[in-house]
C-alpha positions in Angstrom: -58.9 -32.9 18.1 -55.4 -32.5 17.1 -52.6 -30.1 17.2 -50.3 -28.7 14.4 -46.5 -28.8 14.9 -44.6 -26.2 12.5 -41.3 -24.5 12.5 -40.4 -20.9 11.9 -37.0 -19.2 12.1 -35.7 -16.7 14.9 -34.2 -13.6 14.1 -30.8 -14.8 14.6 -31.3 -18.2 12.8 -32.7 -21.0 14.8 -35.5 -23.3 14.7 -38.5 -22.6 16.9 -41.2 -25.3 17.2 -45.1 -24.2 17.4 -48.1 -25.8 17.2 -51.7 -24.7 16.6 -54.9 -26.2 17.8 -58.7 -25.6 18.3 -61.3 -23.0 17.0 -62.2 -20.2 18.1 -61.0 -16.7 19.7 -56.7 -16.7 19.2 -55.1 -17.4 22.7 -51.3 -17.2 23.0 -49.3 -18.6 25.3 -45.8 -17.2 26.2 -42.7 -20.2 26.8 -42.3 -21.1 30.2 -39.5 -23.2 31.7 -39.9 -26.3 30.4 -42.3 -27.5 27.6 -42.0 -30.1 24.8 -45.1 -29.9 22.6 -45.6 -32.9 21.9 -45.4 -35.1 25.3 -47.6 -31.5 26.6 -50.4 -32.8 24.6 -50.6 -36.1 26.0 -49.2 -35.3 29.1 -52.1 -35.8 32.2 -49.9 -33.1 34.0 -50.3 -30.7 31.0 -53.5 -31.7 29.2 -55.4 -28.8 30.8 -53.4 -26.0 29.4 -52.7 -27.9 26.1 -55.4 -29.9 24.8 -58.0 -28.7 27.7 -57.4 -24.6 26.3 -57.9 -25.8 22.5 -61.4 -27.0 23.3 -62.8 -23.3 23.5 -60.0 -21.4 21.6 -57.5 -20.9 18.7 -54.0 -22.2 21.0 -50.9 -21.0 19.7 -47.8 -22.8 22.0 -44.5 -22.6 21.2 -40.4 -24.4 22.8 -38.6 -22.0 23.5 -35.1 -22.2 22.2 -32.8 -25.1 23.4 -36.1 -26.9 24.8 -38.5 -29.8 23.2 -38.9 -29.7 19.7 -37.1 -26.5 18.9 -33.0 -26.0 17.9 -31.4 -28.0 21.1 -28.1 -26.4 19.7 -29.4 -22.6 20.0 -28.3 -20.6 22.5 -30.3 -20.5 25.6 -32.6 -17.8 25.8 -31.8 -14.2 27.3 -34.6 -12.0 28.1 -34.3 -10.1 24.6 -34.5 -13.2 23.0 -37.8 -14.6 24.5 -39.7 -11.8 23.4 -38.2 -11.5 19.8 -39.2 -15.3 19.5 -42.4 -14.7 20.8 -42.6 -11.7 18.2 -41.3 -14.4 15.2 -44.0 -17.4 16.1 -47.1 -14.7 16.4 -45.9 -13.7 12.8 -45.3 -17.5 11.8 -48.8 -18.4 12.8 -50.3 -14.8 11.6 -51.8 -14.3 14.4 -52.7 -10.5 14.4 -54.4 -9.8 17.5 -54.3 -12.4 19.9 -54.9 -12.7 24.2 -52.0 -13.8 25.7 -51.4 -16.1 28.4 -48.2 -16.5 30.9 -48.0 -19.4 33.3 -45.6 -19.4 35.7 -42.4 -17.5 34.4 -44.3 -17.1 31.4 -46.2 -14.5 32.9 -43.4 -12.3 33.0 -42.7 -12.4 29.1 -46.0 -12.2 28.5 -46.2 -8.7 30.7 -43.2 -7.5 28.3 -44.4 -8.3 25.0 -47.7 -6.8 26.0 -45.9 -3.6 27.3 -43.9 -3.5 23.8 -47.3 -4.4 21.6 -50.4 -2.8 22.4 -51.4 -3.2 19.6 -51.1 -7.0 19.3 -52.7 -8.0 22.7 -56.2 -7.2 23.2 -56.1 -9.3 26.8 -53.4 -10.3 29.4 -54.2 -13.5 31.2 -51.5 -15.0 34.2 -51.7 -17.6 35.8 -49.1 -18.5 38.7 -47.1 -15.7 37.5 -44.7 -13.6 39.1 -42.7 -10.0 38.2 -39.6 -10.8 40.5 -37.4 -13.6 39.8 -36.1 -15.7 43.2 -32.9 -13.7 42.9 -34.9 -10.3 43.4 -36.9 -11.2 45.3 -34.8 -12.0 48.0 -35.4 -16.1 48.4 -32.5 -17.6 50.6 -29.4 -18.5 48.5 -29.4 -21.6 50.1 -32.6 -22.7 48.8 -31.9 -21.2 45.4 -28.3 -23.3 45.1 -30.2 -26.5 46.4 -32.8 -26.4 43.5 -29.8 -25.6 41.2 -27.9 -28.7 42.2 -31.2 -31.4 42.2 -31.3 -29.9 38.8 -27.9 -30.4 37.7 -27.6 -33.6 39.5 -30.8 -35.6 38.9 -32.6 -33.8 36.0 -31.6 -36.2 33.4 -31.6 -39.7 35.9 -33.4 -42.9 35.4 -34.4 -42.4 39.3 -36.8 -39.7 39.2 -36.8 -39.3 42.4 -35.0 -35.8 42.3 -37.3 -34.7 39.9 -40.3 -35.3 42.5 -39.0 -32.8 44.6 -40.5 -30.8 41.8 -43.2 -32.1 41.1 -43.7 -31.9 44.9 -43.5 -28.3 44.3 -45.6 -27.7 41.2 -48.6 -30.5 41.7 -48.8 -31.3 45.8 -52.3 -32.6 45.5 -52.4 -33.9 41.4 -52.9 -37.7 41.4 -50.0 -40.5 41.0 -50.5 -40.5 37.3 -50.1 -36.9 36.3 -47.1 -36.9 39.0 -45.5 -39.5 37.6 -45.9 -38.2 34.3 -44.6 -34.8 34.9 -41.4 -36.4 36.3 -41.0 -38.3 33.5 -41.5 -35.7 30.7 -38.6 -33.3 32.6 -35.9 -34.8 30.7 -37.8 -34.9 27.7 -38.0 -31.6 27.8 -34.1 -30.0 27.8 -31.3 -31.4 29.0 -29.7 -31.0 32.3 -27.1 -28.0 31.6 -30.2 -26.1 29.8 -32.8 -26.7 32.5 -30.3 -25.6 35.2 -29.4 -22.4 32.9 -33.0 -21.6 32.3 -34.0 -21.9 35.9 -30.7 -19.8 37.1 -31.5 -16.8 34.8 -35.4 -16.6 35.2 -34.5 -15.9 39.1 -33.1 -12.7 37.7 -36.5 -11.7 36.3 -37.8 -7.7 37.0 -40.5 -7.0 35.0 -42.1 -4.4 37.4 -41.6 -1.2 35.1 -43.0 -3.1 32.1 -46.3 -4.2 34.1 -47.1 -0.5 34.9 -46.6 0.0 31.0 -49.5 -2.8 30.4 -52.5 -1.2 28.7 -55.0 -3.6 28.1 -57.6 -5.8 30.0 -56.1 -7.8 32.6 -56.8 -11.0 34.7 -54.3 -12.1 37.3 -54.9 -16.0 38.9 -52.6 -17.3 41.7 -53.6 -20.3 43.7 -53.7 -19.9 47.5 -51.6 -22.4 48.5 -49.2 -22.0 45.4 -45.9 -24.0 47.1 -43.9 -22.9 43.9 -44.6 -19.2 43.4 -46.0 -17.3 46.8 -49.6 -15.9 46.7 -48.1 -12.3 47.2 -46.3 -12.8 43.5 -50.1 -13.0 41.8 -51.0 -10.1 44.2 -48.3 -8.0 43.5 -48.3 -8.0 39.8 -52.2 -7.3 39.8 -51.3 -4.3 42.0 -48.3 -3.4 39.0 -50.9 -3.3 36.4 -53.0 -0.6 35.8 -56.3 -2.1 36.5 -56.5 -6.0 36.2 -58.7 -8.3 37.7 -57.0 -10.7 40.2 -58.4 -14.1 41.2 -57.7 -16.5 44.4 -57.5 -20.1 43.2 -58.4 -22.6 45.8 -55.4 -25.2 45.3 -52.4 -25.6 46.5 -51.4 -26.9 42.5 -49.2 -24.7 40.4 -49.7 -26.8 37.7 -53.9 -27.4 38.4 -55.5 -30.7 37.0 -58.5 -30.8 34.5 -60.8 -32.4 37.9 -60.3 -30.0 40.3 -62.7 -27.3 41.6 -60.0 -24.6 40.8 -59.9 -25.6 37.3 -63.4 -24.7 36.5 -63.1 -21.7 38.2 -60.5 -20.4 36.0 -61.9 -21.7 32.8 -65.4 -20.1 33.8 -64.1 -16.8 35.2 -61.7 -16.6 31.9 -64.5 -17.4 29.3 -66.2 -14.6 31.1 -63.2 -12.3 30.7 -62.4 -13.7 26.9 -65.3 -15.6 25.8 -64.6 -18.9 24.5 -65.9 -20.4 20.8 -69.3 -20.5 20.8 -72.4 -19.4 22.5 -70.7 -17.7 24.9 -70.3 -14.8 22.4 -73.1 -15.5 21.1 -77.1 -16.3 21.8 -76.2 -17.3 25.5 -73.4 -14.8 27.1 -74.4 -16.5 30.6 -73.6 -19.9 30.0 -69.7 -20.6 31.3 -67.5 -22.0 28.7 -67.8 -26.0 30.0 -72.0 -25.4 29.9 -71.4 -23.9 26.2 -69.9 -27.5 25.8 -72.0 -29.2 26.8 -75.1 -27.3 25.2 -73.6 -27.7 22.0 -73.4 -31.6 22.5 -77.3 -31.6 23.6 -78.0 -29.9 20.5 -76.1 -32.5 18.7 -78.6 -35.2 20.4 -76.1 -36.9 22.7 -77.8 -38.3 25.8 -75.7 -37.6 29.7 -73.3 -40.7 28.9 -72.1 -39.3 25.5 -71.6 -36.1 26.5 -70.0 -37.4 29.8 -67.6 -39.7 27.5 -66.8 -36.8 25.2 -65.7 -34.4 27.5 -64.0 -37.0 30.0 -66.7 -36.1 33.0 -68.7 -37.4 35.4 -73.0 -37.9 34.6 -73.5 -36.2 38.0 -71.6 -33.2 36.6 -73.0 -33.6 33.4 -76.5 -33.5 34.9 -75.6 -30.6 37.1 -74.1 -28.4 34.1 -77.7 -29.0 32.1 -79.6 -28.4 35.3 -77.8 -24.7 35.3 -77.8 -24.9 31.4 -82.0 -25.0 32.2 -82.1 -22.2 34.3 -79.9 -20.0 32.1 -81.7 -20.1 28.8 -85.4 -20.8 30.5 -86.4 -24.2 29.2 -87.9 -26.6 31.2 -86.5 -29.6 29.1 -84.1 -31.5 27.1 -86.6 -31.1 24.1 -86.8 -27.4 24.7 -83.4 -26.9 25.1 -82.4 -28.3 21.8 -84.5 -26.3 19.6 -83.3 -23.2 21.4 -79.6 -24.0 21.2 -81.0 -25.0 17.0 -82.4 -22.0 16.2 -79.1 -19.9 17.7 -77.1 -22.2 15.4 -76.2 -25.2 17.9 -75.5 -28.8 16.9 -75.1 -27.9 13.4 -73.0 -31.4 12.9 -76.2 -33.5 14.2 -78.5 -31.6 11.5 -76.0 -32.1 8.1 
């Protein structure tokens, strides 16, 4: 699978960078602090919400202005600005009617576009998200000016080791690799001046009116042990909206990784809330997004190890997904099981 990079033009003239990947339902997701599309794709600390979304759905991502692959040279974004270029790339990429998803500071653009366009966002998904920036909130200047000055002072270093204070932050429990990684792509991403400016003016975030202006389907996630945005953020906005969903996370990650328990949880409980590409609107509305996956791979006459090599898992978790996958659509084999998921239109690449 691979993604699409294009460019479209702001309302005021710059070059914004987007990219386009997977099939299936149209999932948007708002700019956050820092992205560059394409280390995000490769990237072990990003992979989930990049290449790991695209597997199930139509992903549109996009640089915000003065980060990754977008106009360096632009001015940096105020808040009008990160909604009108949310409103140019939807247009760009014609998406109509999309879901949109906010990570992080993301999650409070997103609320305002949805507020603004009702009629463009048939679901609100956040993740990590909060409605008060560190400013309003009330965090301790102290802290605030520290994590200013690491940024100013170390963000663009060939000693990352200022940059793991963030990734301390973001990905406590993520393995050396993806930290490592993370650290590394920072840079990459803006350059010191614009990562400081960015961070300074999304702790003057208040988006509390706008979420009780929100009037479609919501889901709010917020890991537990979030060490970058407190649990009471998640909780708080899911009280803001008029009735969304909100689910604990059991991490302490910001930023989760594609092999933790957490990880699953999110993708099953959001394929239940927007189903995925699929039988999951289709033939077999139980089966969670991954067993959909895997389902379609059976039918396709992969054995465990195929299916375990295509979708970068374990055999025992494969094994355990098809033992569910069993119970779900009522065969009592392999055999069984691929002329169902056949006759509901499965495995259509095995059959050609």
């Amino acid at each position: 699978m691979n993604q699409q990079v294009r460019f479209c033009t702001s309302s005021d003239g710059f070059r914004l960078a987007y990219a386009t990947s997977g099939n299936g339902p149209p999932l948007v997701r708002a700019p956050h602090w820092f992205t560059h599309l394409e280390h995000d794709w490769n990237s072990p600390a990003m992979m989930p919400w990049s290449a790991g979304l695209s597997r199930g759905y139509s992903l549109l991502r996009f640089d915000q202005r003065g980060t990754g692959l977008s106009d360096r040279d632009a001015p940096l974004p105020s808040w009008e600005s990160h909604v009108t270029d949310l409103e140019c790339v939807v247009d760009a990429a014609q998406f109509d009617r999309f879901a949109l998803l906010g990570l992080s500071q993301g999650a409070a653009f997103a609320i305002a576009y949805a507020a603004r366009h009702p009629e463009r966002v048939s679901h609100l998904v956040l993740c990590g998200g909060f409605a008060r920036g560190r400013r309003v909130r009330g965090v301790p200047f102290a802290e605030i000016e520290t994590l200013q000055q690491l940024i100013e002072l170390g963000w663009g270093r060939d000693d990352p080791s200022f940059r793991q204070v963030f990734a301390s932050r973001f990905m406590p429990d993520a393995g050396l690799d993806a930290i490592h990684a993370f650290t590394d792509m920072m840079p990459l991403t803006a350059s010191a001046q614009a990562a400081a400016l960015i961070h300074g003016t999304n702790g003057l975030i208040d988006v509390r009116e706008e979420a009780a202006r929100v009037k479609c389907p919501a889901l709010v996630f917020h890991a537990r042990g979030d060490l970058s945005i407190p649990f009471e953020e998640g909780r708080l906005i899911a009280g803001l909206i008029p009735g969304a969903r909100f689910v604990s996370l059991e991490t302490r990650n910001h930023l989760m990784m594609e092999s933790e328990p957490a990880w699953q949880a999110f993708l099953d409980t959001l394929g239940e809330f927007y189903p995925a590409a699929g039988v999951r609107a289709g033939s077999f509305p139980d089966l969670t997004p991954r067993e959909s996956e895997v389902l379609e791979l059976i039918a396709q006459g992969l054995d465990n190890a195929q299916i375990a090599a295509r979708l970068d898992l374990s055999e025992k978790t494969v094994r355990n997904n098809i033992t569910h996958i069993f119970d779900k659509i009522q065969v009592e084999n392999r055999s069984q099981a691929i002329v169902r998921a056949r006759e509901a239109g499965l495995g259509a690449k095995a059959q050609k």
